[in-house]
N, C-alpha and C positions, 0 to 999 in steps of 0.2 A: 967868735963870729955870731952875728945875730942870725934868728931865722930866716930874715928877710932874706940876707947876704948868703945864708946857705942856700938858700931856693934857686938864689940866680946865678949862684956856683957850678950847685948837681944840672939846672938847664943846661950850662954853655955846655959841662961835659956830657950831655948826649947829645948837643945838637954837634961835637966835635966829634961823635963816635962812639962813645964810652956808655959805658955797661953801667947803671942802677941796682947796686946790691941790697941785700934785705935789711939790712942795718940802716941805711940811708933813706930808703923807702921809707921806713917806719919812723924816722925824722922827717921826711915830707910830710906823713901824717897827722904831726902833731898839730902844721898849723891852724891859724884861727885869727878870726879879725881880719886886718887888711892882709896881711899875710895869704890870711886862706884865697883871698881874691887874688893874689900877686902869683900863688900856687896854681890858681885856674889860668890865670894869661899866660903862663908860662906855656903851659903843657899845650896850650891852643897853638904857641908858637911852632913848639917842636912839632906838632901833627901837620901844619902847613911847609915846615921844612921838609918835613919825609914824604907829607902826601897829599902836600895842597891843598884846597881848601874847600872842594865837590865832595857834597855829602851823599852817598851811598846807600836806597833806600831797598829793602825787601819785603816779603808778604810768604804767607804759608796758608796753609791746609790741614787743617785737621784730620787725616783721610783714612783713619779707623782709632775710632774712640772709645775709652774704656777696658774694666776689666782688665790689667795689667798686671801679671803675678807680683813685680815687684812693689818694695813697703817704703820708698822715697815717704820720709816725710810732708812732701809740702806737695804734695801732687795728688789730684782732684781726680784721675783717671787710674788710681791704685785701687786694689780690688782688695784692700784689706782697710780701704776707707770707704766712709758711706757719705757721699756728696751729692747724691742724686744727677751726677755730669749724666750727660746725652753716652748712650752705647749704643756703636753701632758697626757694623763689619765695613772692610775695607769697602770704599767708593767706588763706583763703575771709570772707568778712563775717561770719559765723556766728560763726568762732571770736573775731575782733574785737571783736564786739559782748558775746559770753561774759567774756572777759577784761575789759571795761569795765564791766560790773556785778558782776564779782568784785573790782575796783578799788574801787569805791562801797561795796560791802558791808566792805569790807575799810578803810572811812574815807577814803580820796582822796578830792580835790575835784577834782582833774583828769587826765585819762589821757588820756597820747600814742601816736598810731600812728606806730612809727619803721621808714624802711624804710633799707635800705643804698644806697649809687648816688650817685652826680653829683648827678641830678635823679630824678625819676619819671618814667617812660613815659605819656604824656598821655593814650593811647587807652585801653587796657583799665585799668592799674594806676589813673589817678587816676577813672577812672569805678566800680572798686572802691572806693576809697576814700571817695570823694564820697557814695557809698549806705552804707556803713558807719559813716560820721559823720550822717546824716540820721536812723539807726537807732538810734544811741547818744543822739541827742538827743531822739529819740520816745520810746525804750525803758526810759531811766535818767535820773536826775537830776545824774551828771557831767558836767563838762566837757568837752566834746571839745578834742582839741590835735593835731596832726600835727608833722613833723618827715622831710621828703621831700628835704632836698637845697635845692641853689639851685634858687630860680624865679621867675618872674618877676609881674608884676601879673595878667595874663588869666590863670593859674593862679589865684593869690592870692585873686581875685575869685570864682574857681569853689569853692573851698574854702570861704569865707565863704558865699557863698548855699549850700551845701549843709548849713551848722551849725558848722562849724570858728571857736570863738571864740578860739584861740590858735595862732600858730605859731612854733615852735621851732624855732633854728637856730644853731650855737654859731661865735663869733667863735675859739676854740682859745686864742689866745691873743695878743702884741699884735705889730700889724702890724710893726715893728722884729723880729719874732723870728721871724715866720710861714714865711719861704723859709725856715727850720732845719729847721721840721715837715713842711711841704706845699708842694711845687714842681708839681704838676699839675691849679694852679686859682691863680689868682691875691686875694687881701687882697679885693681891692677887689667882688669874684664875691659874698662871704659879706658884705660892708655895703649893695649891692645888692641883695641880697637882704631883708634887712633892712628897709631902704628900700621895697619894693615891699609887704611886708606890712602897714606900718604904712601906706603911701599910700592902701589898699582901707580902713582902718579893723581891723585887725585888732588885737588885743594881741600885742606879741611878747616872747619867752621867749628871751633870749640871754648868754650867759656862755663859759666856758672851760674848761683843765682845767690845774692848777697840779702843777708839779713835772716837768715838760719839759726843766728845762734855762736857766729865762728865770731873769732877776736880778728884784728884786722892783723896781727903777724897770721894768720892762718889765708885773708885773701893773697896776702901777700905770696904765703908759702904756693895757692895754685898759679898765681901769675911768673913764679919761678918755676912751673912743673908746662903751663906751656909753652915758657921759652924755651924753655928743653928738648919740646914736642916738637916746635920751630911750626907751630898751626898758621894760619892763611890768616885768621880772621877770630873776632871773639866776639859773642855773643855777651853783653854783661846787662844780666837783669835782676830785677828786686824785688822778694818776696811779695808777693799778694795776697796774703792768707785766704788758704779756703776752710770754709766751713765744714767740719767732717773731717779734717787730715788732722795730723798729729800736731802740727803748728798754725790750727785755727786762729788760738790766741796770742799769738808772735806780734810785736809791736811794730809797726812799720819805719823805716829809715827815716832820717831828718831828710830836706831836700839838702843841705850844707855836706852830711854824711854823705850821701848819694853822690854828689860831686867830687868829691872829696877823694873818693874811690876811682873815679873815671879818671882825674888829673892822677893819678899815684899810677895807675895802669897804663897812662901815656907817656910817664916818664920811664919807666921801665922796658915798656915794650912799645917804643917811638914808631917803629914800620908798622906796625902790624892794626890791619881794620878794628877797630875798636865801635860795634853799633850794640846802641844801648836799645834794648827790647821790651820785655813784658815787666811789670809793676809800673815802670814810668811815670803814667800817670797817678796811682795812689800813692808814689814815696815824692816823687820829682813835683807835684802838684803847677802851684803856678810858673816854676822855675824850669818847667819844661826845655825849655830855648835855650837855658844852659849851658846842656850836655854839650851842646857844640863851643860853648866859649870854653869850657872845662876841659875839649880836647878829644870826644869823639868826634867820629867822620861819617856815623852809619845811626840808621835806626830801622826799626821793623814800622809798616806799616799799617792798618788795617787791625781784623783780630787777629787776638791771640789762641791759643790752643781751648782754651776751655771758658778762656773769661771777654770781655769785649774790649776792644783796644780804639784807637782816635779814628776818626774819619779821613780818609787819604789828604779830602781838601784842608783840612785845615793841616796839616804837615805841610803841603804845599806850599800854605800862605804863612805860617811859620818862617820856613825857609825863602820864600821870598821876601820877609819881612829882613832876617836877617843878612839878605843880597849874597846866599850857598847857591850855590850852582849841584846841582843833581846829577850823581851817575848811575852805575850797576853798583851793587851789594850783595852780601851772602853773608844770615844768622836767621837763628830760632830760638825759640822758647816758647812755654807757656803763661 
């Protein structure tokens, strides 16, 4: 069987039901040439069978930066890297709730409050928080989302009754590769977590960030760890080297790679939000527009956590270029 003929094989059996093993995966990934184009329609197909064809847009907040015990490789707000990023304690509510209806105004369906740390400080920081998100849900017709670190369910719980319908918290990438990036927190801390959000009822919002270092059976191995997770939604984005972190010098993705990766995660996990986030623009460059023929449904808009990300309007005009209709979304990164 030619690739071609397999491409259009593995589609029908998910668009009939069927499950994408990791052996097959990594035979999607081989394509290339027209192929790799017949790989992107495909996957576009199957994302409009499962979840039609409104593209889902979000926005966050940076909302305590810096200073972060942990040693993440590629992260500008680690306190054992020297990037010069902005430090600053968590936000007043005020500006929280401002920046959430500039979100809305600005087309998001869902905005994250992200803060830097382990965890969050239960006393003061997550009693902020809690009345910030109570406020956004009275105030605006957004989404509220957080993204505070591990924690655990009596957190979890506090966040939902306070209005928090999603929480975001990124798996980095797959357990096989995880001690490369992060040695001061262990795999298992970040599916716990996990775990404890979806066990309150919560939606969760979890993905990665591509171009670390990992072989592509390794993205594959996290896209089989969140099917397993059975998460809401995935965040997939693409290193952006910062200056100062351990993978300053890390080479950026092709935009063909970058795609490549989006259609291989739509055939595997055909229901599931797929918005592609921070790097975008340095790996995706002019191929921005894309991600949606390749098969995502979501993207983040506005900035990102530490670096500057695309202007609302022109997403807009992106997407009415390409005639997507707009809903609600939920993801994050940096």
């Amino acid at each position: 069987m030619t690739l071609r003929n397999y491409i259009q094989t593995i589609a029908e059996k998910v668009l009939a039901g069927g499950t994408v093993e990791a052996d097959e995966a990594l035979k999607l990934a081989e394509a290339a040439g027209s192929d790799r184009y017949l790989l992107f329609a495909e996957a576009a197909r199957i994302r409009d069978h499962f979840l039609g064809t409104a593209v889902h847009l979000c926005s966050i907040i940076n909302a305590k930066s810096g200073r972060c015990a942990e040693n993440c490789a590629f992260c500008a707000q680690s306190a054992h890297h020297d990037t010069g990023v902005d430090v600053y304690p968590l936000v007043d509510e005020d500006e929280i709730v401002r920046c959430a209806a500039l979100a809305e105004k600005n087309g998001a369906g869902c905005y994250g409050i992200v803060t830097s740390g382990t965890s969050i400080n239960k006393a003061e920081e997550l009693d902020s928080v809690c009345r910030a998100v109570g406020r956004i849900k009275a105030e605006t017709g957004i989404s509220p989302s957080c993204s505070l670190g591990i924690l655990d369910e009596e957190t979890a719980l506090r966040l939902k009754n306070a209005g928090m319908e999603t929480y975001h918290h990124n798996l980095e990438t797959a357990r096989s590769f995880f001690s490369q990036i992060c040695s001061t927190h262990d795999y298992e801390d970040d599916v716990a977590t996990i775990r404890a959000a979806k066990s309150v009822g919560l939606k969760v919002c979890c993905g990665g960030i591509f171009g670390l270092g990992e072989t592509f059976a390794q993205r594959i191995e996290m896209a089989l760890t969140l099917r397993e997770l059975n998460v809401d939604s995935i965040p997939l984005n693409f290193l952006n080297p910062v200056v100062g972190t351990r993978l300053e010098n890390a080479d950026n993705l092709t935009p063909l790679e970058c795609l490549t990766i989006i259609a291989v995660y739509r055939f595997m996990l055909p229901g599931t939000r797929l918005s592609v986030c921070g790097g975008r623009e340095k790996n995706l460059r002019e191929l921005q527009s894309w991600m949606f023929l390749a098969g995502a449904d979501g993207t983040m808009t506005g900035n990102y956590l530490t670096t500057p990300g695309r202007p609302p309007e022109l997403d807009r005009q992106l997407l009415k270029d390409l005639e997507m209709p707009v809903e609600g979304c939920c993801g994050v990164e940096s």
